[in-house]
C-alpha positions, 0 to 999 in steps of 0.5 A: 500500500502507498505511503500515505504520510507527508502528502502535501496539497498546494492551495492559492495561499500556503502549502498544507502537508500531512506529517502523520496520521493525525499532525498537519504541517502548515507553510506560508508567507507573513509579516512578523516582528522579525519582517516579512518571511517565510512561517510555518505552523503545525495543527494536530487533529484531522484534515478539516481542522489544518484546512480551517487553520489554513484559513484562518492564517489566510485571513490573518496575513495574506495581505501582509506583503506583496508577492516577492518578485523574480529579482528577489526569488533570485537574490533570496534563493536561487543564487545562493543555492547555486553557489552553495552547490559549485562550493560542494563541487556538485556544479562546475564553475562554469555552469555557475558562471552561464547562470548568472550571465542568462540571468544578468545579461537577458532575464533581469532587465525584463524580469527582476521587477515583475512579482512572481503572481504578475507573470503572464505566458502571454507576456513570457512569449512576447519577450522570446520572441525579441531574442535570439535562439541562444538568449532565450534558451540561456535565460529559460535555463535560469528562469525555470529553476529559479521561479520553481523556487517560488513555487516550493516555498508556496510562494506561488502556485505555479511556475510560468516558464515552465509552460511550453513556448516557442522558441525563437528560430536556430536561424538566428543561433550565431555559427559557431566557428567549425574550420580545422586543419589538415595534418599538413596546415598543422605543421604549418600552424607548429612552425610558425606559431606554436613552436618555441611558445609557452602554451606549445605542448598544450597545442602539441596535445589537442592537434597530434592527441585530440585534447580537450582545452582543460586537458591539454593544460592539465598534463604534469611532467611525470604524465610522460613517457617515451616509447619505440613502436616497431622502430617508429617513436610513440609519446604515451601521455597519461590524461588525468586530470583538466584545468577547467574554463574558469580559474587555474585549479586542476581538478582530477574529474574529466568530462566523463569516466572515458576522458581518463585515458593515455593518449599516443602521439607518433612521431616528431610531435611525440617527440618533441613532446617528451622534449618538452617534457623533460624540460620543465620542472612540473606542468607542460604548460606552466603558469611561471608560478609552479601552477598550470596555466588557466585557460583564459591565459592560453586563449588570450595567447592564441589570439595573439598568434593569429590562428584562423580558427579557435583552439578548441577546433584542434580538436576536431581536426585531429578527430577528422585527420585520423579517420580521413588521413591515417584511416582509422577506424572510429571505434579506434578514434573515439576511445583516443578522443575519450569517447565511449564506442557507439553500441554494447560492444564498444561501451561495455565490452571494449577495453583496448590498452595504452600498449594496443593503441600505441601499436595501432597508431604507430602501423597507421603513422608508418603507413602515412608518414605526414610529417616526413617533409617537417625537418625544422622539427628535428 
């Protein structure tokens, strides 16, 4: 038989909810000595006798104070809470970060004044479809969560973002950059921009190793190793740990369980990677402080190079490279990239090792050689 306690039944004016079979939990908003907050009070007897407290408490002080306003829920709740939880590690600096950019940039100018029971779905609409794609899905994202809110502590009944709008067209979503780089131009882009450079191991990781930005900042000295492959040099680099998009403190959790992964770099990349390596005292790409670099620094500082493309594309051309160029097969590339294999096989069964991918990597670079002509490497 379903538990038949604590059920909680919403009204216009406070939250009614059954401790047991006899005791009544009353929530609601009103003004005290203490100011204008949030109350509760507890009635023991049957349901007709909570309802009549509930009433009587309705009369009492439901015109103490108006209906706080999203600006309010926001500053009250949803902020702290949000900050609360990036402090636990539950939310990355990041997310944190696009909240409180939705909720400044496009949901407080229209929003932070308005009293949550004064929020139409007519109004809600008319505002999307002033904004782009991306504006209004960055401010729904914020708005939702934080009227819902509102509706847990009985401020309102119901949550109006959540009802099912239309959303501006992805037409007016800004391309995002999608250039890469064929293996020949990224020879070209390590000679004359990267080599020499501070930031040039981490550019060595995300073109030759398929890094993500973080990873590629977050590799120690001791993460390096050297390996001949039927004669064909192969760098294996333990990928443990990133450097996440704000601030410069590593954090030993990737993306998912596959990220954590040993990559294998042939060639003079390789090379030159463990060159690089035995060179520094900790971090490939030091901050000059004993610490990694954070993002921020290296994504100033290929701005300046000139690149054509963001740092992040690295990525994706190393991906297109090694199945269009050293024609590995994708269910090579993607555990490579630290992506689990499409089906059962690849996600549950599928477990090559750092020894395999060296060897299957090596045979492809001996096939296709494409840094034969990069001398200046040597």
């Amino acid at each position: 038989m379903a538990n038949r306690s604590r059920r909680k039944r919403r009204s216009a004016w406070g939250s009614l909810t059954q401790v047991d079979e006899s005791t009544w939990r009353i929530r609601y908003w009103a003004t005290g000595p203490d100011g204008y907050r949030r109350r509760s009070c507890t009635v023991r007897g049957s349901r007709l006798d909570a309802e009549r407290k509930r009433s009587e408490l309705m009369l009492a002080h439901s015109e103490d104070a108006p209906c706080p306003t999203v600006g309010e829920v926001w500053e009250r709740w949803a902020l702290p809470g949000y900050e609360r939880r990036e402090r636990g590690g539950d939310m990355s600096a990041y997310t944190l970060r696009q909240y409180k950019s939705g909720w400044s940039k496009h949901a407080s100018p229209r929003w932070a004044d308005v009293p949550c029971d004064q929020v139409r779905p007519l109004h809600v609409q008319q505002w999307l479809d002033g904004l782009t794609y991306n504006g209004a899905l960055q401010s729904m994202n914020v708005l939702r969560p934080t009227v819902d809110y509102a509706v847990r502590y009985g401020v309102v009944d119901a949550n109006p973002f959540r009802e099912k709008y239309l959303m501006p067209s992805k037409s007016s979503k800004a391309d995002m950059d999608k250039g890469i780089w064929t293996l020949d131009e990224m020879g070209e882009l390590w000679r004359e921009a990267a080599w020499g450079q501070w930031w040039e191991a981490a550019f060595l990781l995300a073109a030759f190793g398929g890094c993500r930005v973080g990873e590629s900042l977050g590799v120690r000295s001791d993460d390096v190793t050297l390996a001949d492959v039927g004669g064909t040099p192969v760098c294996m680099v333990r990928i443990d740990r990133q450097v996440p998009s704000v601030g410069s403190e590593v954090k030993g959790k990737l993306k998912n369980a596959q990220s954590h992964r040993t990559i294998a770099i042939p060639g003079r990349a390789g090379v030159r990677v463990h060159d690089l390596s035995e060179s520094c005292a900790t971090w490939l790409s030091g901050d000059g402080m004993g610490g990694p670099s954070s993002q921020r620094r290296l994504m100033l500082a290929w701005k300046a190079s000139g690149a054509e493309h963001p740092f992040r594309n690295l990525r994706n051309s190393f991906e297109t490279n090694m199945r269009w160029t050293l024609r590995l097969p994708p269910w090579v590339v993607e555990p490579l990239i630290g992506h689990a294999g499409k089906g059962v096989t690849g996600q549950f069964y599928d477990r090559p090792s750092a020894e395999m991918f060296a060897e299957t990597i090596a045979d492809a670079y001996r096939n296709r050689p494409y840094d034969d002509g990069w001398l200046w490497a040597n």
